[in-house]
Backbone as JSON Lines, residues from 0, in Angstrom:
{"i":0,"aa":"X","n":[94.75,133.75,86.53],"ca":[94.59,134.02,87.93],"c":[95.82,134.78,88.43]}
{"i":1,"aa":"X","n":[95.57,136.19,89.28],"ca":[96.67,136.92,89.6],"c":[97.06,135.53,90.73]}
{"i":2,"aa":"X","n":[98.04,135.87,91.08],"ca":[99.27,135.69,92.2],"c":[99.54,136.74,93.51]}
{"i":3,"aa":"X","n":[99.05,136.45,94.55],"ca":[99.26,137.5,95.16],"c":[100.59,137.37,95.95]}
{"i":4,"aa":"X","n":[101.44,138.05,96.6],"ca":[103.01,137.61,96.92],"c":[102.9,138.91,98.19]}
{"i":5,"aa":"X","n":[103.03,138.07,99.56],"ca":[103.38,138.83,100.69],"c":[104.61,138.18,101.81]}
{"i":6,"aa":"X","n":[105.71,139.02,101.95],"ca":[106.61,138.12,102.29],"c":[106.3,137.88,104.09]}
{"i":7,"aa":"X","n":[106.86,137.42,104.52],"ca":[107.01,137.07,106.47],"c":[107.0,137.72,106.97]}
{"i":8,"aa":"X","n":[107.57,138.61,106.92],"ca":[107.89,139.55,107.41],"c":[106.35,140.9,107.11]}
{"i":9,"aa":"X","n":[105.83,140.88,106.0],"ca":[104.68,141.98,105.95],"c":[103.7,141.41,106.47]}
{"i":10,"aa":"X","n":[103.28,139.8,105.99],"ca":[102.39,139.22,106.89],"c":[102.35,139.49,108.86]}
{"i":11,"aa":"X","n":[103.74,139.14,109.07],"ca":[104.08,139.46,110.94],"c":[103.68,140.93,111.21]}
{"i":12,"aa":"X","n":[103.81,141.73,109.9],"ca":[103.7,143.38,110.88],"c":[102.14,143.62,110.95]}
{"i":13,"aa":"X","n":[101.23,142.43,110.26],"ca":[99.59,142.88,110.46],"c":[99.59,142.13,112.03]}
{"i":14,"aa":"X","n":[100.35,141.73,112.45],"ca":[100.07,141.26,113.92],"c":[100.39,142.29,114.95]}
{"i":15,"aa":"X","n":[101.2,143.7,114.56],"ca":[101.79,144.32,115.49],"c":[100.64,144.67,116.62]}
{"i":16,"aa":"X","n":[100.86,144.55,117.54],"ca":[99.49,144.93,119.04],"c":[98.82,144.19,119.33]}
{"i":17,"aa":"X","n":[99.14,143.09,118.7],"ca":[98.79,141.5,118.77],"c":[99.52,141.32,121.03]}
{"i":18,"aa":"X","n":[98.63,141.2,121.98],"ca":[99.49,141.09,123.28],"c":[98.26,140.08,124.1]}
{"i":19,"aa":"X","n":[99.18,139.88,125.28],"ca":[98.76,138.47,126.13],"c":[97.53,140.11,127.03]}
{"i":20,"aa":"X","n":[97.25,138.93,127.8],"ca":[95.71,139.5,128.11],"c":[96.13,139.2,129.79]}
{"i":21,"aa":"X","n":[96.18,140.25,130.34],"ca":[96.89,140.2,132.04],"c":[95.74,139.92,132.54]}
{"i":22,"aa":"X","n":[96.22,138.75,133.43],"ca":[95.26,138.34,135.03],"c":[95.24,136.7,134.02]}
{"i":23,"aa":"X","n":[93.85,136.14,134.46],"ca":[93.83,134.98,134.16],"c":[93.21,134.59,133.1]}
{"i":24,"aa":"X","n":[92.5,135.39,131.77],"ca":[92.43,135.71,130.39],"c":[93.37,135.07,129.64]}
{"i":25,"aa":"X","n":[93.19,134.94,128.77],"ca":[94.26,134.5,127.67],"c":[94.07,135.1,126.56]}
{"i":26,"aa":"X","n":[94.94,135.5,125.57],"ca":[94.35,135.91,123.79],"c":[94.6,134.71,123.25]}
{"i":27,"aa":"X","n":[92.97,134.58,122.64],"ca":[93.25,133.58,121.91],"c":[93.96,133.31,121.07]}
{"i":28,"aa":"X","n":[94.33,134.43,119.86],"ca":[95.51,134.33,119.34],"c":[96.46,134.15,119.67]}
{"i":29,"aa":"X","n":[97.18,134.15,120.6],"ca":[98.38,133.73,121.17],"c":[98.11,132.51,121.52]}
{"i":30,"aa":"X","n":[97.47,131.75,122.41],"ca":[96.8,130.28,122.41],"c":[97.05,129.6,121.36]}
{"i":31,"aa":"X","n":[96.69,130.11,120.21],"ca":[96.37,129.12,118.63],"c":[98.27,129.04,118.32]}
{"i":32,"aa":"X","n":[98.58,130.31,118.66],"ca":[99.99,130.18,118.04],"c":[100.42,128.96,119.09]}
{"i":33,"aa":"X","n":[100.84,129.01,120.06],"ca":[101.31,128.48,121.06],"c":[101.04,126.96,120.65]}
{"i":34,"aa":"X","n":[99.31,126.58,120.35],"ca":[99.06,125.13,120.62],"c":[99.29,124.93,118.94]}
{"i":35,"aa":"X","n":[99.84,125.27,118.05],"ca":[99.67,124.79,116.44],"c":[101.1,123.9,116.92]}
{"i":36,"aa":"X","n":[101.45,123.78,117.31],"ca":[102.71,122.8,117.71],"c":[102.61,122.0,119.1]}
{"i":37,"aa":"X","n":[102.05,122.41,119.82],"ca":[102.33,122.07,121.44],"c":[101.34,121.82,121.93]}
{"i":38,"aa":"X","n":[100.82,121.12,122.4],"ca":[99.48,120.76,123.48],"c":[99.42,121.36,124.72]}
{"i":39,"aa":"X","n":[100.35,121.54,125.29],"ca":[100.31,121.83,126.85],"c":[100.78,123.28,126.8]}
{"i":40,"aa":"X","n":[100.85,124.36,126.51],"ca":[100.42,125.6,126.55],"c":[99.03,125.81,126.92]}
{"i":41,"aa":"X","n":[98.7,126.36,127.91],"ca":[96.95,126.62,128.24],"c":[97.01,127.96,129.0]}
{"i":42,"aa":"X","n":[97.78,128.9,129.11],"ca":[97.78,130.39,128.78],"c":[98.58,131.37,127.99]}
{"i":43,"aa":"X","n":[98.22,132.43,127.79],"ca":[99.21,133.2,126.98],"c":[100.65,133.66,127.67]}
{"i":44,"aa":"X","n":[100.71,133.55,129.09],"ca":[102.04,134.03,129.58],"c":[102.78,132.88,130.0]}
{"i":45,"aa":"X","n":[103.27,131.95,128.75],"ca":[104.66,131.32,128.64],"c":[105.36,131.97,127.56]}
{"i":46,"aa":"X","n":[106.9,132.04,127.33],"ca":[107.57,132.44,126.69],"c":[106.57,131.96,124.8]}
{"i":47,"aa":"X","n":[106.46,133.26,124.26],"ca":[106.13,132.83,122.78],"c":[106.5,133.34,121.7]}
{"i":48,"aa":"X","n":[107.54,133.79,121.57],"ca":[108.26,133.96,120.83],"c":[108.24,133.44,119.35]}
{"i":49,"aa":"X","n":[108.75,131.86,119.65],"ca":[109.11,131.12,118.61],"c":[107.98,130.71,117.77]}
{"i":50,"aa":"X","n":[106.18,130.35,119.02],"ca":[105.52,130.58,118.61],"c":[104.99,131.59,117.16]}
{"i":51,"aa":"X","n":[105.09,132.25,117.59],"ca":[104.59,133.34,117.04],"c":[105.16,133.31,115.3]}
{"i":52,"aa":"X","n":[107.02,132.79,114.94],"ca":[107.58,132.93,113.8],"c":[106.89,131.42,113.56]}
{"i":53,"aa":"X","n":[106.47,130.34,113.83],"ca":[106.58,129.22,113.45],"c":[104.46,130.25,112.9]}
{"i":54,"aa":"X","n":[104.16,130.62,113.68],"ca":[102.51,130.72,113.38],"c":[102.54,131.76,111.74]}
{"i":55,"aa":"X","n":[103.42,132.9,111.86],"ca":[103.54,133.52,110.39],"c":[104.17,132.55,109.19]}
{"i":56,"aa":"X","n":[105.06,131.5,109.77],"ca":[105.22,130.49,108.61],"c":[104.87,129.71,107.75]}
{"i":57,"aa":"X","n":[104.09,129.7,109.33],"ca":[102.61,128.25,108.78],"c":[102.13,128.56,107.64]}
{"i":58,"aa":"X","n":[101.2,130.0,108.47],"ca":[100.49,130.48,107.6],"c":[100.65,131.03,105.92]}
{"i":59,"aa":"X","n":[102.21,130.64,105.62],"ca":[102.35,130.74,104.01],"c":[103.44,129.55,103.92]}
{"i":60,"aa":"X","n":[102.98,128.41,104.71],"ca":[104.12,127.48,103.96],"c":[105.03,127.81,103.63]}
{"i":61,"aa":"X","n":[105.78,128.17,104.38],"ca":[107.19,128.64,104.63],"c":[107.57,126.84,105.57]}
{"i":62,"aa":"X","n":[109.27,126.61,105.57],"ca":[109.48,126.11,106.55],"c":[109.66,126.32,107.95]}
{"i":63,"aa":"X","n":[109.36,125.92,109.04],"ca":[109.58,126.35,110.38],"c":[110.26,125.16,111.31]}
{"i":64,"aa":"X","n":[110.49,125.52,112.75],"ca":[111.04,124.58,113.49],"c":[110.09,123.65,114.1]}
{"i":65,"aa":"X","n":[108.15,124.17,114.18],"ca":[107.79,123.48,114.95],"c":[108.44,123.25,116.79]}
{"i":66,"aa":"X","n":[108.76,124.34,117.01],"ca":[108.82,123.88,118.33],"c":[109.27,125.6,119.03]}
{"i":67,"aa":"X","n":[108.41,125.72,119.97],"ca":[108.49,126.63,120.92],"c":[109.98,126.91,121.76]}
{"i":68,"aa":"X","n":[111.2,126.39,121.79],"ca":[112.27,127.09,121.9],"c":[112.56,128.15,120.87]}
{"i":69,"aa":"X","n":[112.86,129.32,121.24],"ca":[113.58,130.32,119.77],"c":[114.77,129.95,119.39]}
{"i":70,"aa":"X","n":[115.88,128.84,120.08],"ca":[116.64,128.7,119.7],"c":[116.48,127.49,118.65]}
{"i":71,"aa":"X","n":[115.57,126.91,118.54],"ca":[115.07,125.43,117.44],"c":[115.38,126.04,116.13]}
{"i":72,"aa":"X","n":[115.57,127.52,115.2],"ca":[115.72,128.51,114.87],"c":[116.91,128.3,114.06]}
{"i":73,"aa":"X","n":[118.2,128.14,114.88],"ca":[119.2,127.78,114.28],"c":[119.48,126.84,114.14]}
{"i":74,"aa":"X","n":[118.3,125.7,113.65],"ca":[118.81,124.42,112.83],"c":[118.29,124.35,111.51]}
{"i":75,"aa":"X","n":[117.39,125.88,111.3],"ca":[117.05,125.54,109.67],"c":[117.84,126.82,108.86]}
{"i":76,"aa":"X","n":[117.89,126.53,107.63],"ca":[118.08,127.6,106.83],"c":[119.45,127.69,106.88]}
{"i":77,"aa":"X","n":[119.85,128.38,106.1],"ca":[121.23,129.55,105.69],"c":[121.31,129.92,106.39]}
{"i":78,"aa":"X","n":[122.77,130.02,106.78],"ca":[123.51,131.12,107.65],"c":[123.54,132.06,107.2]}
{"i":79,"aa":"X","n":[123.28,133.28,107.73],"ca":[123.7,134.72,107.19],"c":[124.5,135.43,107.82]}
{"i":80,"aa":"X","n":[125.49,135.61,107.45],"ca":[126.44,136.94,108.78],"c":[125.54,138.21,108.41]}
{"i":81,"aa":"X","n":[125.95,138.41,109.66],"ca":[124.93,140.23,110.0],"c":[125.13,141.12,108.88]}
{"i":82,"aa":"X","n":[126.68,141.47,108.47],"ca":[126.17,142.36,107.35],"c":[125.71,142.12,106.58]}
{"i":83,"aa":"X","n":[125.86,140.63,105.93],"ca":[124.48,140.55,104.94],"c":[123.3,139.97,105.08]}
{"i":84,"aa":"X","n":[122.7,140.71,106.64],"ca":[121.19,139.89,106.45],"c":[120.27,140.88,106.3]}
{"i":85,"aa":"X","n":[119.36,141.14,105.41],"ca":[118.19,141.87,104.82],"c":[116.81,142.05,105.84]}
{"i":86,"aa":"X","n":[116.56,142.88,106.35],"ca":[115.49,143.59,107.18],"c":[114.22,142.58,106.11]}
{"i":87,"aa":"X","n":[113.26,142.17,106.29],"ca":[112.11,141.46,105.7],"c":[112.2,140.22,105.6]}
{"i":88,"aa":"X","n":[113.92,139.54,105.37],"ca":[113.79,138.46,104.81],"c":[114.68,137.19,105.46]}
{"i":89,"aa":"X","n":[114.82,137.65,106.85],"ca":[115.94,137.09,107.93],"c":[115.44,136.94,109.29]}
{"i":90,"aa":"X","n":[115.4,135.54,109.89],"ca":[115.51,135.49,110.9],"c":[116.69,135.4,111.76]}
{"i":91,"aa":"X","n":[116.53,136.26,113.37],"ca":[117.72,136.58,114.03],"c":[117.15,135.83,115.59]}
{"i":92,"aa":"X","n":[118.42,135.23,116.33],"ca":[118.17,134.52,116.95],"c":[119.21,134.54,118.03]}
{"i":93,"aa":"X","n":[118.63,135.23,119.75],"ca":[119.37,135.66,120.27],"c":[119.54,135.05,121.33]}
{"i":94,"aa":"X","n":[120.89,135.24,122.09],"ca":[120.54,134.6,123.85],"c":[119.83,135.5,124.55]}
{"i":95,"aa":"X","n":[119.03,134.78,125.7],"ca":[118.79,135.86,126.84],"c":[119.91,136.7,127.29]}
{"i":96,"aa":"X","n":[119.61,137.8,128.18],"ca":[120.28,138.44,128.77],"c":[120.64,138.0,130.12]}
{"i":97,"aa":"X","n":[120.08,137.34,130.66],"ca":[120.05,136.86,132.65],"c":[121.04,135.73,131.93]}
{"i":98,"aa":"X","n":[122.22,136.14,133.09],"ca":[123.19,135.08,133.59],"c":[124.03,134.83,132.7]}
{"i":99,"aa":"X","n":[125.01,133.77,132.53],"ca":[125.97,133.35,131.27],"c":[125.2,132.64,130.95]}
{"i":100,"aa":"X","n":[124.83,132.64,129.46],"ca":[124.28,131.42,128.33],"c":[125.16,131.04,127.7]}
{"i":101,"aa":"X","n":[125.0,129.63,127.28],"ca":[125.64,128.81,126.59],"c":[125.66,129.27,125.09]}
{"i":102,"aa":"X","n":[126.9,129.02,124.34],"ca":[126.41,129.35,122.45],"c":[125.49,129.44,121.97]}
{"i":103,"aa":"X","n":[125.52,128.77,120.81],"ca":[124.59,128.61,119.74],"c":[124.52,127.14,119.58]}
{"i":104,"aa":"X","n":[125.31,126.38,119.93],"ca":[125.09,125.06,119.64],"c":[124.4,124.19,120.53]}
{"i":105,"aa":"X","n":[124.03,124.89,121.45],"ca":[122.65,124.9,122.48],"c":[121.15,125.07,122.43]}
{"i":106,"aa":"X","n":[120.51,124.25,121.51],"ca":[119.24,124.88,121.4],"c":[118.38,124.96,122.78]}
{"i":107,"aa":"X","n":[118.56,124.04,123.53],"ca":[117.19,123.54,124.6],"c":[117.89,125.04,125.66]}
{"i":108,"aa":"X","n":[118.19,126.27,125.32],"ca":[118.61,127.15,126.23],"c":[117.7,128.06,125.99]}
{"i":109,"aa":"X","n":[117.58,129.16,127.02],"ca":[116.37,130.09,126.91],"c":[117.37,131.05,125.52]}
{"i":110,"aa":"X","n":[116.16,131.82,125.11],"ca":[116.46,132.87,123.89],"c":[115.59,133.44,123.2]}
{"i":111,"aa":"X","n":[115.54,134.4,122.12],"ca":[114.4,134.91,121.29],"c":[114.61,134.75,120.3]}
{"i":112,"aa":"X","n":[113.21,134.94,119.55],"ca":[113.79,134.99,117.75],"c":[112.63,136.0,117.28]}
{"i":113,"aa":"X","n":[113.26,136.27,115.86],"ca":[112.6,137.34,115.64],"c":[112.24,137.47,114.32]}
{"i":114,"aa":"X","n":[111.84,138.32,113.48],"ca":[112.38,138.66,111.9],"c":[113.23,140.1,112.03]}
{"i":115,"aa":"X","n":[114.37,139.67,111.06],"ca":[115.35,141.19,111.04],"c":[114.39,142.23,110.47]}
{"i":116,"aa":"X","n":[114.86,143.09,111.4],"ca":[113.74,144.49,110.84],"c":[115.19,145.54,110.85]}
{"i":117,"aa":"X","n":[116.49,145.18,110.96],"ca":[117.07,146.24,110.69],"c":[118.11,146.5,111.76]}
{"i":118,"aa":"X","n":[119.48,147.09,112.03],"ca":[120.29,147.21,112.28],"c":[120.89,148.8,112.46]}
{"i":119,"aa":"X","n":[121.16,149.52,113.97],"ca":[122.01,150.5,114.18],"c":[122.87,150.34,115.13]}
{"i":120,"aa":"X","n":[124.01,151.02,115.41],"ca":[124.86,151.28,116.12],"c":[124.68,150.69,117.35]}
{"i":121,"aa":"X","n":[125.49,148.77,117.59],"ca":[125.61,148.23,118.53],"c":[123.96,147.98,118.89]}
{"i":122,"aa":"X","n":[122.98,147.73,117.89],"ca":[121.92,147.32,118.27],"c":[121.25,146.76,116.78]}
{"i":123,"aa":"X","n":[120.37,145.79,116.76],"ca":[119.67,145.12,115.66],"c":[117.9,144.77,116.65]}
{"i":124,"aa":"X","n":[117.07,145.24,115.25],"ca":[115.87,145.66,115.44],"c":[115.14,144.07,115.16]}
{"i":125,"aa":"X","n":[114.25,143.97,115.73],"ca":[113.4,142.64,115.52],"c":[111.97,143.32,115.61]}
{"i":126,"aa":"X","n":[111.16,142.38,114.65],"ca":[109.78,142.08,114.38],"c":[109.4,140.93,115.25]}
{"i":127,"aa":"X","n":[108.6,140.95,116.6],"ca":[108.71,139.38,117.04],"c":[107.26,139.89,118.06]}
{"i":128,"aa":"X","n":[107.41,138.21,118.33],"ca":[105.98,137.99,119.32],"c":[106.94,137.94,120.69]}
{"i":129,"aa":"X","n":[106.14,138.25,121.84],"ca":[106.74,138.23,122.93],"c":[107.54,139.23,123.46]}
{"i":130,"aa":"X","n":[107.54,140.44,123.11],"ca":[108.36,141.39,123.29],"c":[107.7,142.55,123.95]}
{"i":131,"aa":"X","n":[108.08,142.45,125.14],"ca":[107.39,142.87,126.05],"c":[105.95,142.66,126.24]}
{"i":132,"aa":"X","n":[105.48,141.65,126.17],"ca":[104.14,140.81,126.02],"c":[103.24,141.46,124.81]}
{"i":133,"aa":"X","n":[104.21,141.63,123.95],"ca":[103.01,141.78,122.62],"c":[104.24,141.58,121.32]}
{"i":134,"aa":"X","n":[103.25,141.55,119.86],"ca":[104.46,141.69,118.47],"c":[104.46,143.22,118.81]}
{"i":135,"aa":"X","n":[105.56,143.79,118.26],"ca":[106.16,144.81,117.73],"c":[107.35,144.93,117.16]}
{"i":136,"aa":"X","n":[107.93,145.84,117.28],"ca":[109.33,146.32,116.85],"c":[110.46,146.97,117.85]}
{"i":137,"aa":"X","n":[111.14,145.97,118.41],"ca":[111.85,145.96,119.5],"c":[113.74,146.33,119.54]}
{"i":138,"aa":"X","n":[114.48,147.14,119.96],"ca":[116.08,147.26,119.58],"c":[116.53,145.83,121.06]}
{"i":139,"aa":"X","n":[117.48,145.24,120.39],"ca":[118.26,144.43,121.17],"c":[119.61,144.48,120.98]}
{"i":140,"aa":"X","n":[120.61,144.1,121.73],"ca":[122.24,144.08,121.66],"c":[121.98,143.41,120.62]}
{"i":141,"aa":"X","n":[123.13,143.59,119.87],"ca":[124.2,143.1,118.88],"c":[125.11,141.65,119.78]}
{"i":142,"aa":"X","n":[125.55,142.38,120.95],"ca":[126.17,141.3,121.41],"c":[125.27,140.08,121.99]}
{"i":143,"aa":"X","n":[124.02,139.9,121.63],"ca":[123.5,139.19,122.56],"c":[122.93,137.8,121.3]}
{"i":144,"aa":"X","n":[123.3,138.46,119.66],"ca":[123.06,137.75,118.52],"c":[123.73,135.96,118.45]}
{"i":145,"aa":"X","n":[123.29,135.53,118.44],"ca":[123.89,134.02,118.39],"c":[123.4,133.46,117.15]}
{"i":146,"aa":"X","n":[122.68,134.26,115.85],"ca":[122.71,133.61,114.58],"c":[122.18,134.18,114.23]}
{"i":147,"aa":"X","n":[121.63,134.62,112.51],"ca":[120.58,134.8,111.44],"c":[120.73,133.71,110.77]}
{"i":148,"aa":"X","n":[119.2,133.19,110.16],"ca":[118.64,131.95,109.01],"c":[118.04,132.84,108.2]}
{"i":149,"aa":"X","n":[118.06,132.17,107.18],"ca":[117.59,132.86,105.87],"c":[116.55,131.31,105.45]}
{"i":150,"aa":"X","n":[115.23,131.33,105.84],"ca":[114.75,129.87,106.01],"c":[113.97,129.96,104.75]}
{"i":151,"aa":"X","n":[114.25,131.12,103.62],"ca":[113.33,131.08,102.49],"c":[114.51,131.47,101.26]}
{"i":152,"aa":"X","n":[114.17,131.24,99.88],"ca":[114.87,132.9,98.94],"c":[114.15,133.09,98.15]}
């Protein structure tokens, strides 16, 4: 029997255009992500982010955080410093931008997470749900990084 082998990261990019459904609609896909952990999600426009990496995990038994903060994120896995974290095979895990946020040793704080898709000049690229109400491929500060996990090898 072949073996078929698709990592997190290729699985997440068949979701790209994957988006919430404006007015009082919901996508169900975003729903399923949302409630595979959580009960009380009952539309698509709450923060889903974390959703979304815990729903590509699931789906290959990978480990995840189980829980809809993006910061829950940096309690699993390897640390990776930025220069060595690999576009496909890294999650990156950031503060919001509104107001002063607390560290990293803050999970219950607002934030995003993503899969590393890659790194330029004072900016690092994410694969994520919630970004600008859909998955895609989004540039964010560098300064706004508060960790990479390496939650597989």
């Amino acid at each position: 029997m072949r073996k078929i082998e698709i990592t997190a990261f290729e699985l997440a990019e068949r979701f790209i255009g994957s988006k919430e459904i404006a007015g009082t609609a919901s996508n169900p896909l975003i729903l399923a992500m949302l409630q595979l952990d959580q009960s009380w999600p009952q539309k698509d426009e709450v923060p889903w982010c974390s959703a979304f990496i815990n729903f590509v995990c699931w789906l290959l038994r990978l480990p995840r955080s189980k829980n809809l903060w993006a910061r829950s994120w940096l309690t699993l896995g390897k640390i990776i410093p930025l220069e060595e974290a690999e576009a496909g095979f890294d999650i990156a895990i950031l503060k919001r931008t509104m107001g002063i946020q607390p560290g990293p040793e803050v999970i219950n704080a607002p934030g995003h997470v993503g899969f590393f898709a890659g790194k330029e000049e004072g900016v690092i690229l994410l694969l994520g749900g919630n970004q600008d109400d859909s998955v895609n491929v989004r540039r964010f500060m560098r300064k706004d990084l508060l960790g990479i996990r390496r939650i597989f090898e």
